[in-house]
N, CA and C of each residue as an Amber inpcrd file, in Angstrom:
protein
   615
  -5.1740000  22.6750000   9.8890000  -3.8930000  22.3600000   9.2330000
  -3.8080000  20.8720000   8.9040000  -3.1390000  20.5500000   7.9160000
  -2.6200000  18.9950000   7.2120000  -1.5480000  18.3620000   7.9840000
  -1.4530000  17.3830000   8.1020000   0.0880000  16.9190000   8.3200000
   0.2840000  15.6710000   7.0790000   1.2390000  16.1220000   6.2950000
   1.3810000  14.9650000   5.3890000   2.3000000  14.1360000   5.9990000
   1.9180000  12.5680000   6.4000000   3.2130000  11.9620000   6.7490000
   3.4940000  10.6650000   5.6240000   4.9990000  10.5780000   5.6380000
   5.6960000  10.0870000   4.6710000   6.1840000   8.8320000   5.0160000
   5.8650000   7.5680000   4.6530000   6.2970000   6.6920000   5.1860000
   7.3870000   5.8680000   4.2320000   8.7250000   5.7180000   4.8050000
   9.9880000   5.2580000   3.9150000  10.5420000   4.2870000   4.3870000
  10.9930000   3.7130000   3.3430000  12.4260000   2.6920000   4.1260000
  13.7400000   3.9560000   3.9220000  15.2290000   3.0340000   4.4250000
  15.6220000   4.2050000   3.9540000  16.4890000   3.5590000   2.5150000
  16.9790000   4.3400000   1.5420000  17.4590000   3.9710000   0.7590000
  18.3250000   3.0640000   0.4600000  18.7100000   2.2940000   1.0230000
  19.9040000   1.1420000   1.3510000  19.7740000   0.2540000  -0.1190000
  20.9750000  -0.5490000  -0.2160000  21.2490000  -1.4730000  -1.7170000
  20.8290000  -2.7390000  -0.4390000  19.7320000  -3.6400000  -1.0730000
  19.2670000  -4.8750000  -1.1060000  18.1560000  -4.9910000   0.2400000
  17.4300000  -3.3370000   0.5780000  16.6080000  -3.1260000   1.2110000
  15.4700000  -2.2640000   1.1260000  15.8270000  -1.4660000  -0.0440000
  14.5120000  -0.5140000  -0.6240000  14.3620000  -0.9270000  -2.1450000
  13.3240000  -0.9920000  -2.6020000  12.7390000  -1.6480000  -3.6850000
  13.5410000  -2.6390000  -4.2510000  12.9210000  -3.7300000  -3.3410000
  14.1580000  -4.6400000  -3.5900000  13.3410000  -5.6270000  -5.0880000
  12.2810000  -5.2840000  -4.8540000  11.7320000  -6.3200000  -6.4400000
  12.2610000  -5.5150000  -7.8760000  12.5680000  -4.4270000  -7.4370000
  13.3900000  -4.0990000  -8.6190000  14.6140000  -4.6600000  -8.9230000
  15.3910000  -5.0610000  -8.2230000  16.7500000  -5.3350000  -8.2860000
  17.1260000  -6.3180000  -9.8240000  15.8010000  -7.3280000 -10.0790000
  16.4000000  -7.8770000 -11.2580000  16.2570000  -6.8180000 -12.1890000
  15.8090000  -5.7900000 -12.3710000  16.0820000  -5.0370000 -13.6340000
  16.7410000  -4.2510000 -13.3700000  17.4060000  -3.6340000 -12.3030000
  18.4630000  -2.3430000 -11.9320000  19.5230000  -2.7010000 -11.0290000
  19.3060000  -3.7490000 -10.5630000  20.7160000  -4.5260000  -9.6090000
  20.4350000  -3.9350000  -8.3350000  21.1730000  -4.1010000  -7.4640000
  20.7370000  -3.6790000  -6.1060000  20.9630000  -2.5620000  -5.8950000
  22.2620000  -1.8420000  -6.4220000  23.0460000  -0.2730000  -6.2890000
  21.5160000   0.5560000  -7.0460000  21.1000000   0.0510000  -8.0830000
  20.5950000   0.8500000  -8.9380000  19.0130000   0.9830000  -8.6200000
  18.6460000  -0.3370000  -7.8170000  17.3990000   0.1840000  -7.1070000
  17.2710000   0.7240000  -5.6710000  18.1530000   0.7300000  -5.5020000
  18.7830000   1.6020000  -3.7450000  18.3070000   3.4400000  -4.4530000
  19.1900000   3.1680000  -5.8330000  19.8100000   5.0020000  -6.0590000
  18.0210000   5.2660000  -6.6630000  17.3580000   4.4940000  -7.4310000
  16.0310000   4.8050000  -7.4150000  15.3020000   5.0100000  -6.2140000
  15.1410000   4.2570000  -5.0410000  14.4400000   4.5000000  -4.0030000
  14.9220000   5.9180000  -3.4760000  15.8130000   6.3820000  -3.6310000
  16.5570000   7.8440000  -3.1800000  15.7080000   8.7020000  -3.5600000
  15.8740000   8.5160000  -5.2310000  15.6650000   9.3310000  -6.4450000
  13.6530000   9.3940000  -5.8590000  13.2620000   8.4680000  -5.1060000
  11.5910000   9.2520000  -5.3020000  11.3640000   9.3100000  -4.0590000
  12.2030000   9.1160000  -2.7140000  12.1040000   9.8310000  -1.6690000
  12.4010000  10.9600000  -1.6250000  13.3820000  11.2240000  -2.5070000
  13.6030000  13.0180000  -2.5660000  12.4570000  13.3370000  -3.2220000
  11.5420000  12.8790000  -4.0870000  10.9200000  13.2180000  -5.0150000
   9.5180000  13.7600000  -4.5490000   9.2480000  12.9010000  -3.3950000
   8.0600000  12.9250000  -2.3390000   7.9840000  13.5970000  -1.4850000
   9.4240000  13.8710000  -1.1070000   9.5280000  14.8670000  -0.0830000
   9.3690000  16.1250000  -0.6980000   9.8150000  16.8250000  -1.7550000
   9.5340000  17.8780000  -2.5350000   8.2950000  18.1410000  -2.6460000
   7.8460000  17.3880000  -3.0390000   6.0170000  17.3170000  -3.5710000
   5.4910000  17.5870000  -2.5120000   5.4970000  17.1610000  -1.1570000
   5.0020000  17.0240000  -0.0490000   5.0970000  18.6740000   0.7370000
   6.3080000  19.3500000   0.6180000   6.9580000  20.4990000   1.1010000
   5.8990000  21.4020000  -0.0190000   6.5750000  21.3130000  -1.0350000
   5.7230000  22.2060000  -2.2640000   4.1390000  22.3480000  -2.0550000
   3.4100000  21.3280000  -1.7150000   2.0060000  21.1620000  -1.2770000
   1.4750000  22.3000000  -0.7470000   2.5620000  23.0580000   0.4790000
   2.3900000  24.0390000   1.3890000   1.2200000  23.8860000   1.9260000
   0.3480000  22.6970000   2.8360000  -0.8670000  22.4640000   3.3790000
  -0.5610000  22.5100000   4.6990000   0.4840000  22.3080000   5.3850000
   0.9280000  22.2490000   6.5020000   2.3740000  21.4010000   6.9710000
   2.4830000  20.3970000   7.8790000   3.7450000  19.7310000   8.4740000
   3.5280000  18.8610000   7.6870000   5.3200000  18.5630000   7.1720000
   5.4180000  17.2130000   6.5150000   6.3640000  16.5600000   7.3240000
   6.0420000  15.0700000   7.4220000   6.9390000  14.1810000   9.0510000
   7.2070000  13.2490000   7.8430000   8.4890000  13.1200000   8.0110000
   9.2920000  11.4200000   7.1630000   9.0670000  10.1340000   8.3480000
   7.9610000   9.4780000   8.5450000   7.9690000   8.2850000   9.5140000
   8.8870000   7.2450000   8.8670000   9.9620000   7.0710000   9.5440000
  11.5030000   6.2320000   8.5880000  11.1450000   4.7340000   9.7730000
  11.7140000   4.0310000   8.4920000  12.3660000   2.2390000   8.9190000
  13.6740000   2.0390000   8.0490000  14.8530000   2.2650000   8.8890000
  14.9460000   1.9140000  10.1250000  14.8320000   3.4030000  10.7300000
  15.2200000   3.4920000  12.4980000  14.9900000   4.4980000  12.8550000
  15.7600000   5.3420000  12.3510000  15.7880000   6.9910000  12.6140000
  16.7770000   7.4010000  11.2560000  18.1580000   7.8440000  11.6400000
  18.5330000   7.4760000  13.2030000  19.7650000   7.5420000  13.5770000
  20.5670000   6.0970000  12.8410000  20.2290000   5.0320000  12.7510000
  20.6780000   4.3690000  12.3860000  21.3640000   4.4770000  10.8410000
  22.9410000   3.7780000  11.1820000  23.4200000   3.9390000   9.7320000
  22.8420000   4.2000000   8.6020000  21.8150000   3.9110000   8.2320000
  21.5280000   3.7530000   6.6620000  21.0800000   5.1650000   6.3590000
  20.7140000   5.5980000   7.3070000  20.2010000   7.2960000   6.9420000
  21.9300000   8.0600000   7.4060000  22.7830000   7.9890000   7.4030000
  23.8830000   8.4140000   7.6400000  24.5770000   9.8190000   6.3110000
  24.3160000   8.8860000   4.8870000  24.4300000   9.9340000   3.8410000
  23.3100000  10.4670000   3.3890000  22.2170000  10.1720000   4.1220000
  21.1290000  11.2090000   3.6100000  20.6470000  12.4850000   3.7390000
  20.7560000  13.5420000   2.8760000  20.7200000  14.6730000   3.1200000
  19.2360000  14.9410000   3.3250000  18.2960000  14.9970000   4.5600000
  17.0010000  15.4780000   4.1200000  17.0960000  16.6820000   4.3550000
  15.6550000  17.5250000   3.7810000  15.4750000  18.8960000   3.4860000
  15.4460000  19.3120000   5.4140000  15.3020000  20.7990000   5.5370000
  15.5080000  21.2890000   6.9800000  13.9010000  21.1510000   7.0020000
  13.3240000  21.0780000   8.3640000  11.8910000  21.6970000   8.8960000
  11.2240000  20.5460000   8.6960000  11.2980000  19.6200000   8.2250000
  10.4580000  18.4240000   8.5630000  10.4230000  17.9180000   9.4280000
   9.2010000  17.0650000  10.0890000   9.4330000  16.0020000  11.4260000
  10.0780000  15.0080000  11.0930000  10.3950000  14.2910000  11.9990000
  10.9940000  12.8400000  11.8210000  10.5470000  12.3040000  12.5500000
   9.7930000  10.7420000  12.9070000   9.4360000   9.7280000  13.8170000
   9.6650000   8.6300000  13.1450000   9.2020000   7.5530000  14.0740000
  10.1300000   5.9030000  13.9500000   8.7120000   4.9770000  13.7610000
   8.6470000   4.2740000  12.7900000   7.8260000   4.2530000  11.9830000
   7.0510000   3.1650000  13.5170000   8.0840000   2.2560000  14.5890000
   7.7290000   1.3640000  15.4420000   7.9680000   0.0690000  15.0860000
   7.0430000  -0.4480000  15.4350000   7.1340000  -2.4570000  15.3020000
   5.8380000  -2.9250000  14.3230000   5.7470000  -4.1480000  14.2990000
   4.3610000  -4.5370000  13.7010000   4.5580000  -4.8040000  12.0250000
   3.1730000  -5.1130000  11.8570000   2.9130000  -4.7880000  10.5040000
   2.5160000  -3.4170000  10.1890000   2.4460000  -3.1650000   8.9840000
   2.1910000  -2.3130000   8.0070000   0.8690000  -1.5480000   8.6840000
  -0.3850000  -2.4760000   9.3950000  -1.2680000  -1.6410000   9.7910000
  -0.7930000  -1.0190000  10.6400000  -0.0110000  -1.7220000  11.8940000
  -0.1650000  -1.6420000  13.1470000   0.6030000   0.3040000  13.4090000
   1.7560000  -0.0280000  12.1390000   3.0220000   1.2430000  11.8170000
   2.1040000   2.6040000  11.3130000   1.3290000   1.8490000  10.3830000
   0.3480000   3.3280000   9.6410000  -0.5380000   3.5530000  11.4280000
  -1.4480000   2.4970000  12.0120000  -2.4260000   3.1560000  12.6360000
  -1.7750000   4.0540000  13.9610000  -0.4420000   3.6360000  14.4340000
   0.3050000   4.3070000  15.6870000   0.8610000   5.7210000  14.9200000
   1.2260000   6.3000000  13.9640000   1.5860000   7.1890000  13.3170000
   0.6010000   7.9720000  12.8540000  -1.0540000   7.7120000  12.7830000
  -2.0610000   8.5940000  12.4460000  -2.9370000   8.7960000  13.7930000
  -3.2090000   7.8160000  14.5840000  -3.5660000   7.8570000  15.8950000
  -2.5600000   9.4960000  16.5400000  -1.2590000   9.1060000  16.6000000
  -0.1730000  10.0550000  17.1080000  -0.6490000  11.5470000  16.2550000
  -0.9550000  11.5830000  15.2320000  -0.8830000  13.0210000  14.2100000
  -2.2140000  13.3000000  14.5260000  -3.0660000  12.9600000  14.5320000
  -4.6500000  13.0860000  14.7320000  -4.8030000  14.0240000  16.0760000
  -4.2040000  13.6690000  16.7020000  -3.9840000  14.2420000  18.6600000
  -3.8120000  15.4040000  18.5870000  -2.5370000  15.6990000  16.8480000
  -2.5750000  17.1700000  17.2950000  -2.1260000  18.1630000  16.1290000
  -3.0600000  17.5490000  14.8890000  -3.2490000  18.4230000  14.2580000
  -5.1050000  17.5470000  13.6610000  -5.3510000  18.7570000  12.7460000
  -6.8790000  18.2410000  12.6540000  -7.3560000  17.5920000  11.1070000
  -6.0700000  17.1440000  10.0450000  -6.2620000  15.9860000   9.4330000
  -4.6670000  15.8150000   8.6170000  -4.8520000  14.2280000   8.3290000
  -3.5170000  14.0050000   7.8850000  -3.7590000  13.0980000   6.3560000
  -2.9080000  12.7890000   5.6930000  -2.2780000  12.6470000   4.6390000
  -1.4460000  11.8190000   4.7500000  -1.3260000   9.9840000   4.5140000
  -0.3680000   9.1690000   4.5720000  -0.0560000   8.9860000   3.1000000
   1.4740000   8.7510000   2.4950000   1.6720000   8.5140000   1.5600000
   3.3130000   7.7420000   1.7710000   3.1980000   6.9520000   0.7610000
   4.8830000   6.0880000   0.7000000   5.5680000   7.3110000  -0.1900000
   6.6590000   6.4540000  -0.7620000   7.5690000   6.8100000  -1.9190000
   7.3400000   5.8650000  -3.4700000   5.9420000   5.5910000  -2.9800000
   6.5500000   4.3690000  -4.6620000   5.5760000   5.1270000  -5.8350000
   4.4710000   6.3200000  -5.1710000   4.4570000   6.5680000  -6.3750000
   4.2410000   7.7390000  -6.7270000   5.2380000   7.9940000  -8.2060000
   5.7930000   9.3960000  -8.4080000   4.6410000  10.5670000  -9.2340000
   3.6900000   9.4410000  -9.3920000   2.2060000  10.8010000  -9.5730000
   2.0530000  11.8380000  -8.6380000   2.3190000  11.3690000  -7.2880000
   1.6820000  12.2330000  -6.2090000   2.9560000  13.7320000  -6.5380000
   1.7960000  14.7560000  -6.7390000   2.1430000  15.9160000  -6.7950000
   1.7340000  16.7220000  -5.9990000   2.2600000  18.2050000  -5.5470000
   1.9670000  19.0030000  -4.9280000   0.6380000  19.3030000  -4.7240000
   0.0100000  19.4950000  -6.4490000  -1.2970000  19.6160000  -6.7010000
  -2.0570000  18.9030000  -6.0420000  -1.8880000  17.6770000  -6.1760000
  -2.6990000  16.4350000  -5.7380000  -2.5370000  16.8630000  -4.3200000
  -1.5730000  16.7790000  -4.0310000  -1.8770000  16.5600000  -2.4210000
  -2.6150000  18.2140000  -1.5530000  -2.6140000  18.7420000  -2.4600000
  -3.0290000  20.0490000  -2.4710000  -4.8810000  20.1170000  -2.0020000
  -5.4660000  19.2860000  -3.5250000  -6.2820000  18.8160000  -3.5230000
  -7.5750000  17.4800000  -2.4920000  -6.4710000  16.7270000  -2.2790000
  -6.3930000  15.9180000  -1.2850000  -7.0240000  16.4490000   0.1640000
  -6.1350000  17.3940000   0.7160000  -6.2770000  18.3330000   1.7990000
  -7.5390000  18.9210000   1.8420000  -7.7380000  19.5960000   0.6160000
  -8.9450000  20.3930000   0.1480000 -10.3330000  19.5950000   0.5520000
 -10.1000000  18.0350000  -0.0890000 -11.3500000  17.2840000  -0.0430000
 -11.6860000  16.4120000   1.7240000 -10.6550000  16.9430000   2.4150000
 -10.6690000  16.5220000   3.4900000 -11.6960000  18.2220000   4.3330000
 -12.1180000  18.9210000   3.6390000 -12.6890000  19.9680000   4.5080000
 -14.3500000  19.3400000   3.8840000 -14.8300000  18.5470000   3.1920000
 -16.4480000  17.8300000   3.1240000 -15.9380000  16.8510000   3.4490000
 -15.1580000  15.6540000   3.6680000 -15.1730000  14.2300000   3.7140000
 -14.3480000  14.3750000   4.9820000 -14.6700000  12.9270000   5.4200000
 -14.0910000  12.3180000   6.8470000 -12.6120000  11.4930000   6.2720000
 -12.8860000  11.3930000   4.8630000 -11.4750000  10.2060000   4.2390000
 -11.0460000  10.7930000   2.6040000 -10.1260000  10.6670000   2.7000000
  -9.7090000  10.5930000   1.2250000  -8.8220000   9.8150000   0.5780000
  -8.9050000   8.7280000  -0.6070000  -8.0690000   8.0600000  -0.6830000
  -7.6900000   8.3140000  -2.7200000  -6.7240000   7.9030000  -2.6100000
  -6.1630000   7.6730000  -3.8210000  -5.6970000   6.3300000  -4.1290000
  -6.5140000   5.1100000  -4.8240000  -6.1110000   3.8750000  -4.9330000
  -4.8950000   3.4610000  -6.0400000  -4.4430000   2.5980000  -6.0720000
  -3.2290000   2.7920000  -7.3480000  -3.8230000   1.4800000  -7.9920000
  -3.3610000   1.1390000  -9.5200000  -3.9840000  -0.0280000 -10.2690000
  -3.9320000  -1.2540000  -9.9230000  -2.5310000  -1.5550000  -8.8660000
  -2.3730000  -2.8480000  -8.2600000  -3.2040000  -2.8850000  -7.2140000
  -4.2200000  -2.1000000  -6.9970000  -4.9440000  -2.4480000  -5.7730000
  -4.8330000  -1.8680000  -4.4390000  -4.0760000  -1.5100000  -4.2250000
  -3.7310000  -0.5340000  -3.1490000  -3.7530000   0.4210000  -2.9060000
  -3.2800000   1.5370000  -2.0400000  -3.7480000   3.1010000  -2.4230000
  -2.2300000   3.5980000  -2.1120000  -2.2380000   5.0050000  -2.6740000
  -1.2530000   5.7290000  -2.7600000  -1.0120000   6.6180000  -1.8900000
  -2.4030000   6.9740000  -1.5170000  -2.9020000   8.2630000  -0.4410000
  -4.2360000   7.8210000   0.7560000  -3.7130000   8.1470000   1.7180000
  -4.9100000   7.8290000   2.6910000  -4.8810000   8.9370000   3.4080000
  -6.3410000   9.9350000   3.3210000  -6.4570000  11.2530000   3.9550000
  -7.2820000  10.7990000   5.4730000  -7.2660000  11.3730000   6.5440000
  -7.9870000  11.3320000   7.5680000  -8.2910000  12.4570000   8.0790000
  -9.5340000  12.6810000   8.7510000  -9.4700000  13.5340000   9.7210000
 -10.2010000  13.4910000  10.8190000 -10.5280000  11.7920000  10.9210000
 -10.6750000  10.6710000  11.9310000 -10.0380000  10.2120000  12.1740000
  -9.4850000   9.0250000  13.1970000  -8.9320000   8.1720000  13.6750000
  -9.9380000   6.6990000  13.9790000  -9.6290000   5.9670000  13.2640000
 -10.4230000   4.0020000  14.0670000  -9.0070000   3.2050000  13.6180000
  -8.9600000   2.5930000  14.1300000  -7.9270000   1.0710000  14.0930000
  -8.3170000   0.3790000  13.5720000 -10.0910000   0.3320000  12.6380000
 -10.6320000  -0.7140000  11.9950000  -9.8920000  -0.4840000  10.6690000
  -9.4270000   0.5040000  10.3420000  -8.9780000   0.8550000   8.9550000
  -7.7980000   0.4690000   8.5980000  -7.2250000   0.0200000  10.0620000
  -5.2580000  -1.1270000   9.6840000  -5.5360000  -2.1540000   9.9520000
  -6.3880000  -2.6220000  11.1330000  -6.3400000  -4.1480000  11.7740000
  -6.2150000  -4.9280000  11.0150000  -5.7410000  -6.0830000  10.8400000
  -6.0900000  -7.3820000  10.0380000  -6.7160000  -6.9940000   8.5800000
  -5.7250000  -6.6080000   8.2740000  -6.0670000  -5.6230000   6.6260000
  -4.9100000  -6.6490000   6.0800000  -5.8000000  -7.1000000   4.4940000
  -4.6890000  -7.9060000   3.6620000  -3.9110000  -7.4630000   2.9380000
  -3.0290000  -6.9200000   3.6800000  -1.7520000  -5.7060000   2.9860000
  -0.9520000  -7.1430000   1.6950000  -0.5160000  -6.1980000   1.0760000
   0.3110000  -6.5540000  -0.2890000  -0.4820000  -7.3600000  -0.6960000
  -1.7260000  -6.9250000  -1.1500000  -2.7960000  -8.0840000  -2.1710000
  -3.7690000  -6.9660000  -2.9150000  -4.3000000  -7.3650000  -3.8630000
  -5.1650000  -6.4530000  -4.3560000  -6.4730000  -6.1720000  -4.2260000
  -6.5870000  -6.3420000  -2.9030000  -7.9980000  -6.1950000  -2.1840000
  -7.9220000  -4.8190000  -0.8260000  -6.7020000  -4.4400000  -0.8990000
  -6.5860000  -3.3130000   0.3560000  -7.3630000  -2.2140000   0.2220000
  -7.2520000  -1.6280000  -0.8760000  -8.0690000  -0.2360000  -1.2110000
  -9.3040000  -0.7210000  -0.7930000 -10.5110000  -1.5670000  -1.9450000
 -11.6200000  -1.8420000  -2.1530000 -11.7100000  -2.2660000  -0.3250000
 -11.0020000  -3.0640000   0.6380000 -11.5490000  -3.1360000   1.8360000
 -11.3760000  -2.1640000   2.8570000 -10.3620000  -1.3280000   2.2170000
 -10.3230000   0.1510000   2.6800000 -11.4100000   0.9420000   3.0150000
 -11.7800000   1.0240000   1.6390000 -13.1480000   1.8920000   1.1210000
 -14.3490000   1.5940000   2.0090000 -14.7100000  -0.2750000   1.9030000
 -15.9430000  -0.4540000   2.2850000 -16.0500000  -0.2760000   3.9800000
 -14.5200000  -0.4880000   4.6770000 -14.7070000   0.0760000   6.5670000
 -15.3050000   1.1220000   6.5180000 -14.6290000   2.0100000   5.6400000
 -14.6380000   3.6840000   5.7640000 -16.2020000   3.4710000   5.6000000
 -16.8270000   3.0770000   4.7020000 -18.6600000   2.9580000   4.6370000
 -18.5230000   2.4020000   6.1630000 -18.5170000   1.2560000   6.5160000
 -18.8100000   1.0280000   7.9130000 -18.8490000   1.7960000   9.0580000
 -17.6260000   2.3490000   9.0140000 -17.6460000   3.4950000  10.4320000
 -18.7540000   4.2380000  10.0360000 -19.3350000   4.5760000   8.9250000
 -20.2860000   5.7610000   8.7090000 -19.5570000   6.8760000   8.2500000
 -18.1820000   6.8090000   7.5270000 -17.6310000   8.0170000   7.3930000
 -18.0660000   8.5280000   5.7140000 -17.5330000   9.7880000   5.3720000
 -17.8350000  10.1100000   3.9710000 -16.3800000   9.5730000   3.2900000
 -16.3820000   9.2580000   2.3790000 -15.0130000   9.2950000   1.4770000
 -14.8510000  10.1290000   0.3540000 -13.8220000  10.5540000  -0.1850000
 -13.5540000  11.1950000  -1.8000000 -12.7690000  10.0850000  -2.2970000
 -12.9580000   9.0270000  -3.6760000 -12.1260000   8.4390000  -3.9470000
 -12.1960000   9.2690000  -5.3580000 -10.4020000   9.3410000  -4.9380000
 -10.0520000  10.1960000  -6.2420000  -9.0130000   9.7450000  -7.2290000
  -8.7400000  10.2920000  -8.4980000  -8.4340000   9.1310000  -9.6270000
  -6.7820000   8.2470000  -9.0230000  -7.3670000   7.0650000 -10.1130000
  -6.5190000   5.8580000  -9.7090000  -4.8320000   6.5510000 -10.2700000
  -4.0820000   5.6290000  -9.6680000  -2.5180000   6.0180000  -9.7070000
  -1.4370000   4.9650000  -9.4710000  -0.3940000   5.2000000  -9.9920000
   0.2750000   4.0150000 -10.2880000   1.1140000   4.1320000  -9.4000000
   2.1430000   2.4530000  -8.6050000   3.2870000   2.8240000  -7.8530000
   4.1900000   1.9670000  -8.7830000   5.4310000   2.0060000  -8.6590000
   6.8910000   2.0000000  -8.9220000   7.1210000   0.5160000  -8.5450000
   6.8440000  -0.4450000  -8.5630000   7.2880000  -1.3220000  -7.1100000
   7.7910000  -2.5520000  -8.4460000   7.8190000  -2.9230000  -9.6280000
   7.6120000  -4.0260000 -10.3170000   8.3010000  -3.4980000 -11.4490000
   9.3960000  -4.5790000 -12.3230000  10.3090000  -3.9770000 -13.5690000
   9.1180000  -3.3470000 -14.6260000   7.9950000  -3.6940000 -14.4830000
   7.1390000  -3.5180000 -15.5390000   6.5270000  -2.1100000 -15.1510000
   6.7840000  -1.5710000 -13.9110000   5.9530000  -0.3120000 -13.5100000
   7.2000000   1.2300000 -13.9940000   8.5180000   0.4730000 -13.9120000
   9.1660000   1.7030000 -14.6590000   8.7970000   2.2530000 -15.4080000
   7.9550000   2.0160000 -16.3690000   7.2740000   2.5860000 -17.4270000
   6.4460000   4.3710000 -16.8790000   6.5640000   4.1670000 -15.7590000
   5.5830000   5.0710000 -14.7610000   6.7180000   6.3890000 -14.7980000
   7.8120000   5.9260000 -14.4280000   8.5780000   6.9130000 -14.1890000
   8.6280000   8.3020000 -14.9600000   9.0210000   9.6920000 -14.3690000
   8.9020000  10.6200000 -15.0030000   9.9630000  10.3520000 -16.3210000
  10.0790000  10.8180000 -17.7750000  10.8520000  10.1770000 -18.5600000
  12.3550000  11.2140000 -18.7900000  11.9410000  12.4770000 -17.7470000
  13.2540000  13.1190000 -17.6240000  14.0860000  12.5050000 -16.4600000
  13.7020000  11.6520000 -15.4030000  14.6420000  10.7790000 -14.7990000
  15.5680000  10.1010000 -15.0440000  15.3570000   9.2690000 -16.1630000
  16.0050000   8.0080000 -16.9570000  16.0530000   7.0940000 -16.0180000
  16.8340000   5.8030000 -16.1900000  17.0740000   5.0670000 -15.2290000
  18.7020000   4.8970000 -14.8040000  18.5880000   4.6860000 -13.2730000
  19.8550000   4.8810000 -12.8670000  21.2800000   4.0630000 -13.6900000
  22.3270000   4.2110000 -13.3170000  23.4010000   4.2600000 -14.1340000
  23.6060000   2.4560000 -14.1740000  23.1760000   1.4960000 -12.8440000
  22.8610000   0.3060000 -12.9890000  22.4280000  -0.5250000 -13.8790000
  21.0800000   0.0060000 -14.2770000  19.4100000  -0.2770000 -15.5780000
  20.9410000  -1.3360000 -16.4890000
């Protein structure tokens, strides 16, 4: 079985995609960050590969998840402390224990489809890794069905060298990889362009 886990902020005005804000204001990139956490979570459910877990910041008792309606039957866990590695490697370490491969993905980008992640899963029954890199350099999707800490440690998150040093650990440990086609995230006024074009942009834009 898969476990896709989902890693979010939660939708809050002047705390989820906040580099959007000069082109959608803060209300309007809050109601976007909504608009593709629901969007991910669908995709993720639809997948039907196995458990899908929302790993939330902040934890999700806390106010900001207060009006959020999530879907029933998902997990929920607390994403922890740290950086970005330290949050991904305690959340796949934890899923690894007890199911037999997982699927990390954010909300920023709205390619990831059922299919894909469908697929994804699939390429995790020949490979030890699967990743999906996005054009800024980073990846969209990180499949496992290993566990090492070499693959978060002292990783130069938010630069465009993460994937490519992604890739070359995964050669190091000796593992196999599938790198499968590149994909775009949401994160920059210039990446709206990405968006599905039956969305529009929120009532802010």
């Amino acid at each position: 079985m898969t476990r896709i886990i989902i890693f979010a902020k939660a939708p809050l005005p002047g705390f989820a995609k906040t580099r959007l804000i000069t082109a959608l204001g803060q209300a309007g990139a809050a109601k976007l960050a909504q608009q593709m956490l629901f969007n991910t979570l669908h995709e993720a459910i639809a997948a039907d590969v196995g458990s899908v877990e929302l790993c939330a910041t902040p934890e999700i008792n806390h106010p900001a998840w207060r009006d959020i309606q999530l879907p029933k039957g998902i997990g929920i866990s607390d994403q922890g402390e740290g950086d970005l590695g330290a949050r991904l490697a305690l959340a796949s370490e934890r899923a690894l224990a007890n199911t037999e491969q997982i699927l990390l993905i954010g909300t920023d980008c709205v390619e990831i489809s059922g299919g894909l992640l469908r697929e994804a899963a699939q390429a995790l029954q020949e490979h030890d890794a699967v990743i999906h890199c996005t054009a800024d350099g980073g990846y969209a999707l990180l499949g496992l069905r290993r566990f090492s800490p070499f693959l978060f440690s002292d990783m130069p998150w938010s630069t465009d060298a993460v994937a490519n040093t992604t890739i070359a650990r995964i050669g190091q440990l000796g593992w196999s990889v599938r790198v499968g086609q590149m994909l775009h995230d949401v994160d920059e006024p210039e990446d709206l362009k990405y968006l599905p074009a039956k969305w529009g942009l929120p009532d802010a834009a």
